[in-house]
N, C-alpha and C positions, 0 to 999 in steps of 0.2 A: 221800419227805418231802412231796410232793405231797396226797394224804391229811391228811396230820396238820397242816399248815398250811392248809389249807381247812375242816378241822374246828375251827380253835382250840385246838390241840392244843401249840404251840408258845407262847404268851403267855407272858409275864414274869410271869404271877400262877401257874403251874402250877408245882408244883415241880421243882425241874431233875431226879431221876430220872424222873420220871413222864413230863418232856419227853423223856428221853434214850431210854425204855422205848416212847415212842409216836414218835418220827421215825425210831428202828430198824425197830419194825415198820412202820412206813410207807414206809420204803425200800425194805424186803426184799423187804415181800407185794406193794407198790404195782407196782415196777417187775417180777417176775414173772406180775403179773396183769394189768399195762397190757398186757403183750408177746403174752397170753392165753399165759403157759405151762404148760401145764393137765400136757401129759407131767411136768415137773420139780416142779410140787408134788405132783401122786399120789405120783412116787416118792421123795419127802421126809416128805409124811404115809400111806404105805403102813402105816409098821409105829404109825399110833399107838395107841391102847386105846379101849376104848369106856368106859364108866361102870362096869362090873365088872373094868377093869384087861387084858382079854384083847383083845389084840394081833388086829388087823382085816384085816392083810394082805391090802389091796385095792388092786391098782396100777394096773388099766386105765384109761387113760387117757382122758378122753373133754372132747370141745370144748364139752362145755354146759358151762359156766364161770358160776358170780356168788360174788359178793363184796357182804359188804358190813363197813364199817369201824365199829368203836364203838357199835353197835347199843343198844337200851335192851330190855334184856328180863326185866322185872317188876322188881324193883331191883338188875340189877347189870348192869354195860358192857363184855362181853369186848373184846378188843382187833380180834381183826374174826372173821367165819364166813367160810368159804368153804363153797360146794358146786360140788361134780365130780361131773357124773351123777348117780349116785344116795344120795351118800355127803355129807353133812352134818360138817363138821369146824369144831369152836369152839377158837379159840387164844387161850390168856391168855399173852400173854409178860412173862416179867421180867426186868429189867437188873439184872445182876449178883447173883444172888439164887441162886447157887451150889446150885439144883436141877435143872438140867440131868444129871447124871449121876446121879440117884437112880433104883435101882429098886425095885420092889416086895419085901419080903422073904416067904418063905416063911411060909406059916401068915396069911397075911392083913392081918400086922400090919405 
């Protein structure tokens, strides 16, 4: 939560999912990345996709660690990037937004 209230991320002018969707990931990522736990996010973002949907399966673990939260890049704000050695991972998270278990369907669509 650390994160998201040093961002302003928490205000009373921010709408309450937005607040709820950005002190979760400020919890989540903040406190596993304060800890530098580089092992538990590779193997949490091991299996994500890259931009063609195909699964990246890269778990070695490595102590170069950075983060950064809420970035601005050309207009739009993921919720934060991480990079793990050589691997570059952008996370948009959403609260309650019941996409979590989708997957890609066959034939592209």
């Amino acid at each position: 939560m650390f994160h998201a209230l040093l961002s302003g991320k928490l205000t009373e002018d921010v709408p309450a999912p937005e607040r709820f969707e950005d002190g979760l990931t400020s919890s989540v990522f903040g406190m596993l990345l304060l800890l530098g736990a580089s092992d538990i996010l590779s193997e949490w973002l091991r299996s994500s996709r890259d931009i063609k949907g195909v699964v990246q399966d890269y778990s070695r673990p490595s102590k170069n660690l950075l983060y950064w939260f809420w970035p601005r890049l050309g207009g739009v704000e993921p919720d934060i990037i991480v990079q793990i050695g050589p691997r570059i991972y952008v996370v948009e998270a959403k609260y309650r937004s019941r996409l979590h278990d989708l997957r890609p369907t066959e034939g592209g669509s």
